[in-house]
N, CA, C and O atoms as a CHARMM CRD file, in Angstrom:
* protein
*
  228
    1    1 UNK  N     32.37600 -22.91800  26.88000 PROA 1      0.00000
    2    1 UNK  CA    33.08800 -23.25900  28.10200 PROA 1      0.00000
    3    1 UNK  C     32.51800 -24.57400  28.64700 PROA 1      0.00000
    4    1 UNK  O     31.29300 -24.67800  28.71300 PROA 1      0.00000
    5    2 UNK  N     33.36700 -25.67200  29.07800 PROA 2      0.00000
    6    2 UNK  CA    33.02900 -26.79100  29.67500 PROA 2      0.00000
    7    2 UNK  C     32.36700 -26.89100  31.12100 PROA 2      0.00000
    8    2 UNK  O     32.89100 -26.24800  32.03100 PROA 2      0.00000
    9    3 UNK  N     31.47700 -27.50500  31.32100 PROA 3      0.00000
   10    3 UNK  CA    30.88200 -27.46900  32.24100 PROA 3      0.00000
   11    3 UNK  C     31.69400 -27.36800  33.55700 PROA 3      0.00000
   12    3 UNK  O     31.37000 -26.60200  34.46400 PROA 3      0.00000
   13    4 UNK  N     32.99600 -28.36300  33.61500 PROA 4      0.00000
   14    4 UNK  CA    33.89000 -28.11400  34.95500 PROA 4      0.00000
   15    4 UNK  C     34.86300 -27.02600  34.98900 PROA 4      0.00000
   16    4 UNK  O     35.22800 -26.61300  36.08900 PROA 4      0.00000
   17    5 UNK  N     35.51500 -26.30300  33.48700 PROA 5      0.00000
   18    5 UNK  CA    36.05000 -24.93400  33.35200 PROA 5      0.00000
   19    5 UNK  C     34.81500 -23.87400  34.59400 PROA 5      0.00000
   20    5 UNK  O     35.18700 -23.32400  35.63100 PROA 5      0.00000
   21    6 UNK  N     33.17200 -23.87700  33.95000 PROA 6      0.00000
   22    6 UNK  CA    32.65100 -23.03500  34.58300 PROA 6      0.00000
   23    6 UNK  C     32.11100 -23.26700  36.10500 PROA 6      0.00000
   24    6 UNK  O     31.81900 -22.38900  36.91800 PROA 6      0.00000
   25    7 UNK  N     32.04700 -24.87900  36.30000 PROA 7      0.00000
   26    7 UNK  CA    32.21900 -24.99300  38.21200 PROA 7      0.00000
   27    7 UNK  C     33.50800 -24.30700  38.41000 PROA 7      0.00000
   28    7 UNK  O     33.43700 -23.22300  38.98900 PROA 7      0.00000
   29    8 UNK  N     34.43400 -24.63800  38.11900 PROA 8      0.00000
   30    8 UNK  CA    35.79500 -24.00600  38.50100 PROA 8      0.00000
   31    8 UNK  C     36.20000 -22.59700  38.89100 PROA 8      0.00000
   32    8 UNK  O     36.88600 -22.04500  39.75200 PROA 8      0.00000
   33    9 UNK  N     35.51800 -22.30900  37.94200 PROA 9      0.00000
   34    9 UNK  CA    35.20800 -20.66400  37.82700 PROA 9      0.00000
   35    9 UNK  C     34.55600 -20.00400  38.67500 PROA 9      0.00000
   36    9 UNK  O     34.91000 -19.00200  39.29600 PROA 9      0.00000
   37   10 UNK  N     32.98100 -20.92000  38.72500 PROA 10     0.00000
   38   10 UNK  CA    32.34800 -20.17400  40.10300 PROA 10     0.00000
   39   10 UNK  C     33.16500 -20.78100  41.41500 PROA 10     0.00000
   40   10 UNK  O     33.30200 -19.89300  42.25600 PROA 10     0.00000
   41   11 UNK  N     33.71300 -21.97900  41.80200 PROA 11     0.00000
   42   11 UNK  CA    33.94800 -22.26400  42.57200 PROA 11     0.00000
   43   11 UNK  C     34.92300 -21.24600  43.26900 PROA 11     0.00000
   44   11 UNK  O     34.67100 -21.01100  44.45000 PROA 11     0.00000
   45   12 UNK  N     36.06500 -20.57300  42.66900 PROA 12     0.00000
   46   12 UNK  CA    36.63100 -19.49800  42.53600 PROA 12     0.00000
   47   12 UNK  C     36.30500 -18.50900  43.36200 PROA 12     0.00000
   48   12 UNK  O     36.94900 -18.08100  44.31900 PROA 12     0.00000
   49   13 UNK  N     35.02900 -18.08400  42.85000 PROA 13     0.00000
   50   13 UNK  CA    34.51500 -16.54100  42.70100 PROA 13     0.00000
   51   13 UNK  C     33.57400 -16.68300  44.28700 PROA 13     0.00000
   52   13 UNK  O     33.21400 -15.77500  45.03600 PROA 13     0.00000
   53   14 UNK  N     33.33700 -18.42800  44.43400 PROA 14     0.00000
   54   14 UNK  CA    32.27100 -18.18000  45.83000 PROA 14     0.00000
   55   14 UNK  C     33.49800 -18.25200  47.38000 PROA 14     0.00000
   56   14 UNK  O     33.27500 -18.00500  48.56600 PROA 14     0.00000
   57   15 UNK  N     34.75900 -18.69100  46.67800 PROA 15     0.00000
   58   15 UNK  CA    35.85800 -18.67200  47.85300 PROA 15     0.00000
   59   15 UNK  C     36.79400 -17.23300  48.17500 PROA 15     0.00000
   60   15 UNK  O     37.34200 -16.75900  49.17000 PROA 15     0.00000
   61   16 UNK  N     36.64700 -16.86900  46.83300 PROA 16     0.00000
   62   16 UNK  CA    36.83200 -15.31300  47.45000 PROA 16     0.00000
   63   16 UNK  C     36.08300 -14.19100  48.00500 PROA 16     0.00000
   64   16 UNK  O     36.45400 -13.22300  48.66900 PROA 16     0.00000
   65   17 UNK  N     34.77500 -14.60400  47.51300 PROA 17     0.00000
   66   17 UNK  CA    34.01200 -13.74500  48.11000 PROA 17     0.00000
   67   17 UNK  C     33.81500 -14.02200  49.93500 PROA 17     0.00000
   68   17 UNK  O     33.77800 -12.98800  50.60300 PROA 17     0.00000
   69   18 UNK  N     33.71200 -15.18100  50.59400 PROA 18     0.00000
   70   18 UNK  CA    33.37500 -15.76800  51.61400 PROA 18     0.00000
   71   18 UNK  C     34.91900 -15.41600  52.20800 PROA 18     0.00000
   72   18 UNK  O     34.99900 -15.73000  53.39600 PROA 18     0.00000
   73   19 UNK  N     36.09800 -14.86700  51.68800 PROA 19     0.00000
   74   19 UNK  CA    37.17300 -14.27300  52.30700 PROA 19     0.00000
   75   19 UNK  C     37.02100 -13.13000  52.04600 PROA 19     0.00000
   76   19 UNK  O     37.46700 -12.36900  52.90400 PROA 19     0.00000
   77   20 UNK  N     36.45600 -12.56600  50.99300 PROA 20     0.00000
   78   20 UNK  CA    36.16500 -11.03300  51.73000 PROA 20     0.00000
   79   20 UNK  C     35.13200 -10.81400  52.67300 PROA 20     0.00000
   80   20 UNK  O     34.95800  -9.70400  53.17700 PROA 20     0.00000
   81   21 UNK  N     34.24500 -12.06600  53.02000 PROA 21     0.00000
   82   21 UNK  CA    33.24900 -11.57200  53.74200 PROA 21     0.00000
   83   21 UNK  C     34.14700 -11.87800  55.07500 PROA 21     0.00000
   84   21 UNK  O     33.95300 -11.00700  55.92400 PROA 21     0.00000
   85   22 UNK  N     34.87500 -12.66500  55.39700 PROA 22     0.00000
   86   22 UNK  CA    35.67100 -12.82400  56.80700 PROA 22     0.00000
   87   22 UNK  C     36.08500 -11.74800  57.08000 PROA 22     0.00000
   88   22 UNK  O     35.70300 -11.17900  58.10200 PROA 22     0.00000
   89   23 UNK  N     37.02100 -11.16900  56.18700 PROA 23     0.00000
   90   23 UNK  CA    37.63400  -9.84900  56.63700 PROA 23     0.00000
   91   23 UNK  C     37.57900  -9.03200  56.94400 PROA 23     0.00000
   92   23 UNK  O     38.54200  -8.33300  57.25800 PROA 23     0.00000
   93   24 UNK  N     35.69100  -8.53300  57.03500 PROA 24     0.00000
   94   24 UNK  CA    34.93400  -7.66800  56.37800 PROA 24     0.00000
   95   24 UNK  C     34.19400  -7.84900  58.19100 PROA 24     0.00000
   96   24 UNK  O     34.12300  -6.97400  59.05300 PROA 24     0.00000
   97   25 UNK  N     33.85800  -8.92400  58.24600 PROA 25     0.00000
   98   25 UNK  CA    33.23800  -9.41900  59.59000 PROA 25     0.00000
   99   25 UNK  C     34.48900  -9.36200  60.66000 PROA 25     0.00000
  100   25 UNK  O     34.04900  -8.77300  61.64800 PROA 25     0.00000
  101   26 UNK  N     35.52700  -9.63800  60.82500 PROA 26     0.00000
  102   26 UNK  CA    36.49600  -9.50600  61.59100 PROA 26     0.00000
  103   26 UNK  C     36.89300  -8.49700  62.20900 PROA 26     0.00000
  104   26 UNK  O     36.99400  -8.19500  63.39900 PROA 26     0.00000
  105   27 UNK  N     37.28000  -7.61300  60.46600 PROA 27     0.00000
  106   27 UNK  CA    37.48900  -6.12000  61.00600 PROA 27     0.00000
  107   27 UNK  C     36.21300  -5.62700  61.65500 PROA 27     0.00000
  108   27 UNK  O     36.50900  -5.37700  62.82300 PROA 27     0.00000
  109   28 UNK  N     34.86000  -5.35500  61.43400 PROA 28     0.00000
  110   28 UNK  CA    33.97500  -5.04100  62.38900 PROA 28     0.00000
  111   28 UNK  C     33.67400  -5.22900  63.61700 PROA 28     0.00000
  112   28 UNK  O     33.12600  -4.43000  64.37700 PROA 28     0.00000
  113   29 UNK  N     34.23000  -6.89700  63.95000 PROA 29     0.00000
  114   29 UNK  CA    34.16600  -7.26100  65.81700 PROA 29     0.00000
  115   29 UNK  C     35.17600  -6.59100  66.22000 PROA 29     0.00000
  116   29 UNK  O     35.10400  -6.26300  67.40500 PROA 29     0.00000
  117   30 UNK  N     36.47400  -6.13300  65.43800 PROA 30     0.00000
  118   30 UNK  CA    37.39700  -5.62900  66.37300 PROA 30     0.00000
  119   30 UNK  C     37.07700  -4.25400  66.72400 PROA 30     0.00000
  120   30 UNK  O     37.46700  -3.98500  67.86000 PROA 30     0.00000
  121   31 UNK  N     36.53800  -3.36400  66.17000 PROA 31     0.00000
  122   31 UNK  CA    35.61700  -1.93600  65.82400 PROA 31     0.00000
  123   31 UNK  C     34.78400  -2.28900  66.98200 PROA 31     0.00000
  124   31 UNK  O     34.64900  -1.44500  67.86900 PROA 31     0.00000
  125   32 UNK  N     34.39400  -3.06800  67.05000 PROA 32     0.00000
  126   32 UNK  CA    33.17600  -3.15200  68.43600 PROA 32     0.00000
  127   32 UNK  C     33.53300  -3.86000  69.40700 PROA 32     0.00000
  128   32 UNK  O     32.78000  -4.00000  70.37100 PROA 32     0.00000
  129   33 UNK  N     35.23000  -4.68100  69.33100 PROA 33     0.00000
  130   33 UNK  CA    35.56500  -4.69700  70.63200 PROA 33     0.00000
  131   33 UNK  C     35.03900  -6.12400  71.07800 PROA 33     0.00000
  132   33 UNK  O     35.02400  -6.51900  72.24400 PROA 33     0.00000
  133   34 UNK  N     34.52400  -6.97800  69.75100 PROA 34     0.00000
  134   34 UNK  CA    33.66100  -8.46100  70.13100 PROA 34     0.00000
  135   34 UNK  C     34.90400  -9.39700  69.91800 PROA 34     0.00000
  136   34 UNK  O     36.01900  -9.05900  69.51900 PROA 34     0.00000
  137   35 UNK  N     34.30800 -11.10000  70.40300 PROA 35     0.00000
  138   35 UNK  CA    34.91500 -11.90500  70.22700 PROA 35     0.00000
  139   35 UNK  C     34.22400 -12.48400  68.96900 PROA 35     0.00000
  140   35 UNK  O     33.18600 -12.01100  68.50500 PROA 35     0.00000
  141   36 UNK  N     34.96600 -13.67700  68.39300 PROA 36     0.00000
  142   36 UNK  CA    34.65700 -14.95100  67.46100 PROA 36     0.00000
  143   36 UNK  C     34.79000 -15.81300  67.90000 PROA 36     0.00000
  144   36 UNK  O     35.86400 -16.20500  68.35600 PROA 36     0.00000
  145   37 UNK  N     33.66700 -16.45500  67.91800 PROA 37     0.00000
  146   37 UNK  CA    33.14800 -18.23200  68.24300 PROA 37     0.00000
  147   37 UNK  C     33.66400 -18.66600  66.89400 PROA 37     0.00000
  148   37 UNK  O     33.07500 -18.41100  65.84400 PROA 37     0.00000
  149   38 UNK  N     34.83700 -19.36200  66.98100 PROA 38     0.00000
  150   38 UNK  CA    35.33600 -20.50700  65.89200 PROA 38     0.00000
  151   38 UNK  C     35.66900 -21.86200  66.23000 PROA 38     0.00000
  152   38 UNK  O     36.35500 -21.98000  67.24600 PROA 38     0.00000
  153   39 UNK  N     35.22200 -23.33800  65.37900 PROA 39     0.00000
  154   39 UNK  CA    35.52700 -23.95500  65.66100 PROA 39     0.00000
  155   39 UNK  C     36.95800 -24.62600  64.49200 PROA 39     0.00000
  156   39 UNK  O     37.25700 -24.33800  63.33300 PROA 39     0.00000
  157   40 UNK  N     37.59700 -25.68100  65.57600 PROA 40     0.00000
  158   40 UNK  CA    39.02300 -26.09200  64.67300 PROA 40     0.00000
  159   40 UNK  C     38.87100 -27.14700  64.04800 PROA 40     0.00000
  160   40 UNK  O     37.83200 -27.62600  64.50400 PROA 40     0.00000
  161   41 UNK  N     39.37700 -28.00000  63.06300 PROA 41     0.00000
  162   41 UNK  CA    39.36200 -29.05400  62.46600 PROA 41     0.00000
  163   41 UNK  C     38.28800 -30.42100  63.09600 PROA 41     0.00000
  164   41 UNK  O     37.35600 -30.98400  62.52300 PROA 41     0.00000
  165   42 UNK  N     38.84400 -30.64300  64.43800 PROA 42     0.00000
  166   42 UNK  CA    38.53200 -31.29000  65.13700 PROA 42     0.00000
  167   42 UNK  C     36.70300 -31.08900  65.33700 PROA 42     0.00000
  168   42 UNK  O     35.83100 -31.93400  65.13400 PROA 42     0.00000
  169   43 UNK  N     36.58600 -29.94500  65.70800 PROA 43     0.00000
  170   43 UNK  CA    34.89300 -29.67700  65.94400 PROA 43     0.00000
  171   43 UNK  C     35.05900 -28.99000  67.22800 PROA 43     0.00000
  172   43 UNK  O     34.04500 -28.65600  67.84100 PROA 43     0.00000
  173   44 UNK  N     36.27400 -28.72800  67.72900 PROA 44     0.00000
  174   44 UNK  CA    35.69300 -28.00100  69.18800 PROA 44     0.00000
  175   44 UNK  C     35.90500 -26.37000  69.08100 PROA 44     0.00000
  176   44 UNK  O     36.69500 -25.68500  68.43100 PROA 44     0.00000
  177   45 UNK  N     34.73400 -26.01900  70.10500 PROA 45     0.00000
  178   45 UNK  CA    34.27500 -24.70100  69.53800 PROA 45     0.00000
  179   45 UNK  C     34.61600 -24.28900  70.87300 PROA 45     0.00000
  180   45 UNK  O     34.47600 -24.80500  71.98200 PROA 45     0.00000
  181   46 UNK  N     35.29100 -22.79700  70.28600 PROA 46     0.00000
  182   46 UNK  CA    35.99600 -21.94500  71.25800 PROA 46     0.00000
  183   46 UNK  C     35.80200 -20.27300  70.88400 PROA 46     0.00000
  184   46 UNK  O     35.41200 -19.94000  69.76500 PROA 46     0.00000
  185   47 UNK  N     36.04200 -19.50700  71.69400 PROA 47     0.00000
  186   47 UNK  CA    35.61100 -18.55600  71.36900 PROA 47     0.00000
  187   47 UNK  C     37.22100 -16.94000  71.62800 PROA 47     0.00000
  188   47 UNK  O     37.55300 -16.38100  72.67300 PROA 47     0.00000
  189   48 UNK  N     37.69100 -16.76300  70.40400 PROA 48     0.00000
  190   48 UNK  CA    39.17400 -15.92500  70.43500 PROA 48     0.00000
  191   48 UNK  C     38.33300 -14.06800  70.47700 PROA 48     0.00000
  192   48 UNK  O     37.13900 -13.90400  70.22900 PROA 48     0.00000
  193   49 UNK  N     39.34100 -12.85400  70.85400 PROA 49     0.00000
  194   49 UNK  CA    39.19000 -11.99800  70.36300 PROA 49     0.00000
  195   49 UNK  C     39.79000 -11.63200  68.75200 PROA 49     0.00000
  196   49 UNK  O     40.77600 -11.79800  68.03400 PROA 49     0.00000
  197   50 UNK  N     38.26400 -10.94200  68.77300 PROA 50     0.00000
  198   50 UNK  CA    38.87400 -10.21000  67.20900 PROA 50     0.00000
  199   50 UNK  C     39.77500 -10.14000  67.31000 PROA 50     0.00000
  200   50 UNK  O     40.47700 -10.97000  66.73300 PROA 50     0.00000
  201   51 UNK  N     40.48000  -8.94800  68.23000 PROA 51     0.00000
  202   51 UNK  CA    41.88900  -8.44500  67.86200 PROA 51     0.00000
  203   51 UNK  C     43.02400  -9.54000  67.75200 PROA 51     0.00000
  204   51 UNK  O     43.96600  -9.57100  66.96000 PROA 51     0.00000
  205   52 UNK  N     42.76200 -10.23200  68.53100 PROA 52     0.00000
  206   52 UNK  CA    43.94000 -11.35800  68.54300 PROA 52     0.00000
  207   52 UNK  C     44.07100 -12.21500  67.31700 PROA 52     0.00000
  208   52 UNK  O     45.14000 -12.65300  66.89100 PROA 52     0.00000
  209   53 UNK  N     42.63200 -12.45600  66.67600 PROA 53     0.00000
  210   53 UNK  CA    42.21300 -12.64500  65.28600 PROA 53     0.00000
  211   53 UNK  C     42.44200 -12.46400  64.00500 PROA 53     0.00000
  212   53 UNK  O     42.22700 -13.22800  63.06500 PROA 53     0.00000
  213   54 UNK  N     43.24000 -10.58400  64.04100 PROA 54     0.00000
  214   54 UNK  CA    42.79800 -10.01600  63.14000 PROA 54     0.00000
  215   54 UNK  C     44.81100  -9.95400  63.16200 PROA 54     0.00000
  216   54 UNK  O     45.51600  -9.88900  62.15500 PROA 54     0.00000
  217   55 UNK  N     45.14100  -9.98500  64.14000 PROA 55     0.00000
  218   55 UNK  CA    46.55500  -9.42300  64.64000 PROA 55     0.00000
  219   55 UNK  C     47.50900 -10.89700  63.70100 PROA 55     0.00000
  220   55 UNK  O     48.58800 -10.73600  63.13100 PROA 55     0.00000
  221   56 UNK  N     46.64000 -12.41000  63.79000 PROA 56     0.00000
  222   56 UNK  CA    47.20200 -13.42000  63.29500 PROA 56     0.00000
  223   56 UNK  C     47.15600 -13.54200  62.23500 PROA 56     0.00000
  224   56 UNK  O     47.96700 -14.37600  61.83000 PROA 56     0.00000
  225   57 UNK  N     46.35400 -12.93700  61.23100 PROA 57     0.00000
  226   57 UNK  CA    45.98300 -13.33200  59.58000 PROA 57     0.00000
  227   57 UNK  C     46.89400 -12.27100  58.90400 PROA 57     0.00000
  228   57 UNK  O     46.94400 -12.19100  57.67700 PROA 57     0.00000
């Protein structure tokens, strides 16, 4: 396997995992009723409820 086949590959495997870890973290603030501090493209940091969070994806 070529060296950029196997970046490719992990590159893959580390973007799905870091979306199951969102989902995973999301669904738990809403279970406890917390917010998420996220920031947008721009850099400004704001802070949404889970639920409202979880209700958009």
């Amino acid at each position: 396997m070529e060296n950029k086949e196997r970046y490719s590959e992990f590159a893959r495997k580390m973007i799905d995992g870091m979306k199951i870890a969102r989902q995973k973290m999301i669904h738990e603030k809403v279970l406890k009723g917390e917010d998420i501090v996220i920031a947008d493209e721009n850099g400004l940091v704001t802070t949404v409820s889970a639920k409202e969070l979880a209700k958009s994806e």
